[in-house]
N, C-alpha and C positions, 0 to 999 in steps of 0.2 A: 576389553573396555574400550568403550569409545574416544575417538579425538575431542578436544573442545569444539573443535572444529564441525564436525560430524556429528556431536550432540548439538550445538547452535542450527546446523542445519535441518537436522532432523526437528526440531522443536520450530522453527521458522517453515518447513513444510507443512507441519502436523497443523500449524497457524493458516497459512494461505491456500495450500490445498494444490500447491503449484509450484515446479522443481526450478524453474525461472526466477517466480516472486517470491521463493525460498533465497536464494542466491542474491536476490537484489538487498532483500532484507537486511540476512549476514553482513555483508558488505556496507552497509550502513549503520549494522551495530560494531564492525572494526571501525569504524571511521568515529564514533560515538565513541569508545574504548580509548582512541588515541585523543581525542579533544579533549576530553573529558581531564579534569585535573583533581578528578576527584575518585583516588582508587578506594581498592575494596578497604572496609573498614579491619583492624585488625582481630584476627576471626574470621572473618570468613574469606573462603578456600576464591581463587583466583578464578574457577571452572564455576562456581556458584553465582560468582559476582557478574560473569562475563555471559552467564546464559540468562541474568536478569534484564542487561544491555539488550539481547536478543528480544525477548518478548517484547522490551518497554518497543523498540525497534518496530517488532511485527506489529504492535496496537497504533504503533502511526501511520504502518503500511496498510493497514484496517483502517482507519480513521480516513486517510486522503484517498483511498481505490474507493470510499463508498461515496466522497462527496465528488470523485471524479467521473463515477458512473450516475448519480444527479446530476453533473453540469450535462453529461450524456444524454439523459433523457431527458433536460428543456430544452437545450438545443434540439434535439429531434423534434418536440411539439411544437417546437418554434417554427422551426423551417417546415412542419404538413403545414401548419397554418398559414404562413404565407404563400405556400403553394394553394390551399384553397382561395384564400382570397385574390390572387391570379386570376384562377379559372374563373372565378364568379367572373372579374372582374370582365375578362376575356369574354366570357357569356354573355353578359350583358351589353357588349359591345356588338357583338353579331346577331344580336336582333333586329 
């Protein structure tokens, strides 16, 4: 049987697709686990409770790597565009 440990991780890779952003996850849903002042209800098992922390975990690390790869890609348009308008700019000077 698995660790909590190593089921958390395993379900935070199976999420990100990434042994890394597996890792960062986990360690974000320990840090959630110890804030958190709100344990498992009674009934359910501590491995149940702690691998719910993990996903709610991965759907944030889901949530902010997709609007962090949007700030990525305006910035990219951002910056051709003012490289074109540059060159125009350039262009039309050396005429």
């Amino acid at each position: 049987m698995l660790s909590f440990r190593d089921s958390a991780l395993l379900l935070a890779y199976r999420i990100s697709g990434n042994i890394a952003d597996a890792e960062d996850i986990l360690q974000n849903a320990y840090l959630k686990a110890v804030r958190t002042s709100a344990m498992p209800r009674h009934g359910t098992e501590l491995r149940t409770w702690f691998l719910q922390l993990t996903a709610s975990a991965a759907k944030d690390w889901c949530r902010s790597e997709h609007r962090r790869r949007e700030r990525e890609k305006t910035a990219a348009v951002e910056q051709r565009s003012k490289i074109l308008r540059l060159r125009r700019r350039i262009a039309s000077t050396t005429r």
